[in-house]
C-alpha positions in Angstrom: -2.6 -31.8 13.3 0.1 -28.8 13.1 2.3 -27.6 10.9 5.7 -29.0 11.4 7.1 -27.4 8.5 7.0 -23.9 10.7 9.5 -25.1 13.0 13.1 -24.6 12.7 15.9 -26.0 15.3 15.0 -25.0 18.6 11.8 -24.5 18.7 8.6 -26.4 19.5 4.5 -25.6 19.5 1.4 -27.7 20.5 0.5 -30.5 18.2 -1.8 -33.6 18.6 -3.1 -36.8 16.7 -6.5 -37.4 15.7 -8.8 -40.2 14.7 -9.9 -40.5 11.1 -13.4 -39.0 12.6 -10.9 -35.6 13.6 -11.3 -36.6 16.9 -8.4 -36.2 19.4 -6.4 -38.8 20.8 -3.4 -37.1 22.4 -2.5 -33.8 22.5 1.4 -33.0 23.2 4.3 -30.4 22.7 6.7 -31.3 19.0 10.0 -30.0 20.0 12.5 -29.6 16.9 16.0 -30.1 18.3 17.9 -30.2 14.8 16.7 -31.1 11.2 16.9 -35.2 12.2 15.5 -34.9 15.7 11.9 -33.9 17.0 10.8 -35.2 20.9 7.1 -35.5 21.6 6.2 -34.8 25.1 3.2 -36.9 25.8 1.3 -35.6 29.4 -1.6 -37.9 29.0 -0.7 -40.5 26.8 1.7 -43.3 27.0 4.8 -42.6 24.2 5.4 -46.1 23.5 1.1 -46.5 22.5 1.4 -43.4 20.2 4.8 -44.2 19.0 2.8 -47.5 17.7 0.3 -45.8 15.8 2.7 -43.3 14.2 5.2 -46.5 12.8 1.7 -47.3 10.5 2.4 -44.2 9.0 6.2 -44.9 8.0 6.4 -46.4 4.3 9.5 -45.0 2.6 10.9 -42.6 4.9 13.6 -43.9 6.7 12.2 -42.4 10.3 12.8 -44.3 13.4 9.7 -43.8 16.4 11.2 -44.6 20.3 10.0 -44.2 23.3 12.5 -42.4 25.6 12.0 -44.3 28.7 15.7 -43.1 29.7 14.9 -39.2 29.9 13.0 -37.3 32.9 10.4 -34.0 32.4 10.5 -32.1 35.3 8.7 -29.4 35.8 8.6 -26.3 38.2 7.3 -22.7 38.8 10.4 -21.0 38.2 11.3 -18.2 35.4 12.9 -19.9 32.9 16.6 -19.6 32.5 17.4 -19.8 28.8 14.4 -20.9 27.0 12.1 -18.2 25.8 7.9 -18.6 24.9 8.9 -21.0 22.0 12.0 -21.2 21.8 14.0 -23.9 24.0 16.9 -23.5 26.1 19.9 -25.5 26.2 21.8 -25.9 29.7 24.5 -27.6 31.4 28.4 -27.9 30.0 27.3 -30.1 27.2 24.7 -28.4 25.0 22.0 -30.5 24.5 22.5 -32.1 28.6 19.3 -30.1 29.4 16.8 -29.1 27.3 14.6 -26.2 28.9 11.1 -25.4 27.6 9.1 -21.7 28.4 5.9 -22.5 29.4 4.4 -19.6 31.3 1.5 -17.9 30.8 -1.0 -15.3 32.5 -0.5 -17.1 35.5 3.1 -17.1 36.2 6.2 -18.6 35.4 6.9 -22.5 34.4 10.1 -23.8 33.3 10.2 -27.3 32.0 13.3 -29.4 32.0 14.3 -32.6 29.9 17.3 -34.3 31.0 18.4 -37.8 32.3 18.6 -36.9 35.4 15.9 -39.0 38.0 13.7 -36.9 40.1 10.6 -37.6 42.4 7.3 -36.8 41.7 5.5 -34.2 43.8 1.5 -34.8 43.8 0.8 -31.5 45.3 2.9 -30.0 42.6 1.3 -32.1 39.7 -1.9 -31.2 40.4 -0.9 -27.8 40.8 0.7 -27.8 37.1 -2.5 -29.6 36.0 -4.4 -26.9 37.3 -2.6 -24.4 35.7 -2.8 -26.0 32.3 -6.4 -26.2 32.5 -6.4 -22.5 33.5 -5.2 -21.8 30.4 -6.9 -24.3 28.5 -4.6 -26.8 27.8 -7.6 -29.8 28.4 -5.4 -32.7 30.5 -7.6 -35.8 28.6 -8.1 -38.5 30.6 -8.3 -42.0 28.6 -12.2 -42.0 29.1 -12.6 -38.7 26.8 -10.0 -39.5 24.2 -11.5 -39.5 20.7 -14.4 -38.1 21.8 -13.8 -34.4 20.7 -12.5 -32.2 18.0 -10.1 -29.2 18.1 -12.1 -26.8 18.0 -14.4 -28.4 20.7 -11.6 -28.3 22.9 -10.8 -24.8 21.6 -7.3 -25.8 20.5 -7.3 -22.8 18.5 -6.3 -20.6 22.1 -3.1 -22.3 21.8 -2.4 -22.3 17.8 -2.5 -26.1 18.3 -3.5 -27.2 14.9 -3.8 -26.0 11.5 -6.5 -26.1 8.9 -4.0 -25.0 5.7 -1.7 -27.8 6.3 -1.4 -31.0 3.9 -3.5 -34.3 5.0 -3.6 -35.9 8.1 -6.0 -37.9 10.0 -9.0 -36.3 10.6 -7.8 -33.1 8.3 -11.1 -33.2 6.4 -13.2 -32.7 9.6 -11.1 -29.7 10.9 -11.2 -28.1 7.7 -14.5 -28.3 7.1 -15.6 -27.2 10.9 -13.3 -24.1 10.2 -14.3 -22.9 6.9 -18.3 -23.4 7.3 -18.5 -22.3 10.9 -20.2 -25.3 12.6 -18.5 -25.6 15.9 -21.8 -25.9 17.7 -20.1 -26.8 20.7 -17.0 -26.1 22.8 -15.0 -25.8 25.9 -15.6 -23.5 28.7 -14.3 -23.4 32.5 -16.2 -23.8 35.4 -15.2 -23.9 39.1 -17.5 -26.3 41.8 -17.2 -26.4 45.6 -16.5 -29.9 45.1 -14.2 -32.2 43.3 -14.6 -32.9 40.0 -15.1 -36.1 38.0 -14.2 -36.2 34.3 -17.5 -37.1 32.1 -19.6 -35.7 34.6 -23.1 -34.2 32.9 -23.6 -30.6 33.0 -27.2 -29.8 33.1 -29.1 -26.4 33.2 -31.6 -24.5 36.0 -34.4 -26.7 34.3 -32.4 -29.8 34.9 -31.7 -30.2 30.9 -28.3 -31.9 29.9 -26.4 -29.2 28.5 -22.9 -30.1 28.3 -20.3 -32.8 30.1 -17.1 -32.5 31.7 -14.1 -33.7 29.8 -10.2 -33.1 31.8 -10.7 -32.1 35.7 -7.9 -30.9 38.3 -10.1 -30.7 41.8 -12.6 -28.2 41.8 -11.7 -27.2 38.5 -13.4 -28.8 34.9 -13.1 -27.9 31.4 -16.5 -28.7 29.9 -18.3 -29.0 26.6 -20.6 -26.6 26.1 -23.4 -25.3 23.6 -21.4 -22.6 21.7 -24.5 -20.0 21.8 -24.9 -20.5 25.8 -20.9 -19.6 26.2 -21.3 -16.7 23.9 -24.4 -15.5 25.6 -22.6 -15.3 28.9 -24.2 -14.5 31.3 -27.0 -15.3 33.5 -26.9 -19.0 32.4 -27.0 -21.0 35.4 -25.0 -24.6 35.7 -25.4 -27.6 37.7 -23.7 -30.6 38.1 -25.5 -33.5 40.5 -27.7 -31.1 41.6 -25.2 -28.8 42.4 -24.0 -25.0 41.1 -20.8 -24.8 39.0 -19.5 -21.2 38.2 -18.1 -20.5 34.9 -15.0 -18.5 34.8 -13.1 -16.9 31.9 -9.8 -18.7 30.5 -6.4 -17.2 31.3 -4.0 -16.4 28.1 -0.8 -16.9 27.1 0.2 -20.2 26.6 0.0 -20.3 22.9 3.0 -21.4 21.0 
């Protein structure tokens, strides 16, 4: 749903796939590490399930889709060492034995590493990267809200992750046409509970009328769908979830690409 063209080697942005509805399915960082090889690194979504629906799209070309089950993405809160916003790094004696990805933001340094090398996962420190992500509003889609929203519901446009001058793609005509005649009626906001959050959860206002529903969740954090006119309005709107009081909090910046 981006414009691949605007790459050149060495660099990478947010992409995703959508449904023929323009609904999202995965979202996911295109890296362009020469002119015959781009990675997608899939958070969310198995590679080897969107690697399957991309191989419908191959006709002519002569384009090979793999899932790199052999390669590890580790992640830490660390400055980067080569890599640069969106611009990757390449370490180690070999170039090309690590590849280094810049993802900081308002909130700190992140340094993301690709190599072979094995590593073991960290739950505090996933949900702690999750966290930050949705921080910044990078939504972290469970499987229960894929192809459920648009772009611009998810406010994609905070992270230049899709384009609405680009050629056709699935779901293109739906983008477009939300862009150029201004009928985003709803979209994402932030909001912070005392509680853990549940993805799909139904937000509801102080007369107990369902205004919006929870879509990616990292604790006590949620990015919701919301009436566009209640965001804009700010304010004194108040939010419940169950019964309960949800504050909504302003996105951090800088994680655009």
């Amino acid at each position: 749903m981006n414009d691949v063209a605007l790459l050149g080697d060495g660099q990478w942005q947010w992409n995703g796939w959508l449904n023929a509805k323009g609904r999202v399915i995965a979202l996911f960082a295109l890296v362009r590490l020469n002119p015959e090889t781009l990675w997608l690194l899939l958070p969310d979504v198995p590679a080897e399930d969107l690697a399957e629906q991309l191989r419908r799209y191959v006709f002519r070309s002569k384009v090979s889709l793999t899932a790199r089950n052999d390669l590890q993405v580790i992640g830490s809160f660390a400055v980067p060492l080569q890599a640069q916003s969106n611009q990757i790094g390449l370490l180690g004696e070999a170039a090309g034995e690590t590849v280094e990805l810049d993802l900081s933001a308002q909130g700190g340094f992140r340094r993301l590493c690709i190599r072979a090398t094995s590593a073991t996962e960290d739950a505090a420190c996933m949900a702690q990267w999750a966290a930050f992500d949705l921080h910044h509003g990078l939504p972290r889609l469970p499987a229960s809200q894929a192809e459920h929203w648009t772009p611009q519901q998810l406010g994609l446009d905070r992270l230049a992750a899709f384009s609405v001058k680009k050629g056709c793609y699935p779901g293109q005509e739906i983008v477009a046409r939300t862009h150029f005649l201004g009928q985003t009626k709803r979209t994402v906001g932030l909001l912070h509970s005392s509680r853990t959050l549940v993805a799909g959860e139904d937000i509801c206002d102080s007369q107990q009328r369902p205004s919006g529903k929870t879509v990616a969740c990292r604790g006590a954090l949620a990015m919701a769908i919301l009436p566009t006119q209640d965001l804009a309005e700010d304010a004194g709107n108040s939010l419940f979830i169950a019964d309960q009081r949800v504050e909504l909090v302003a996105f951090l910046g800088g994680l655009q690409r």
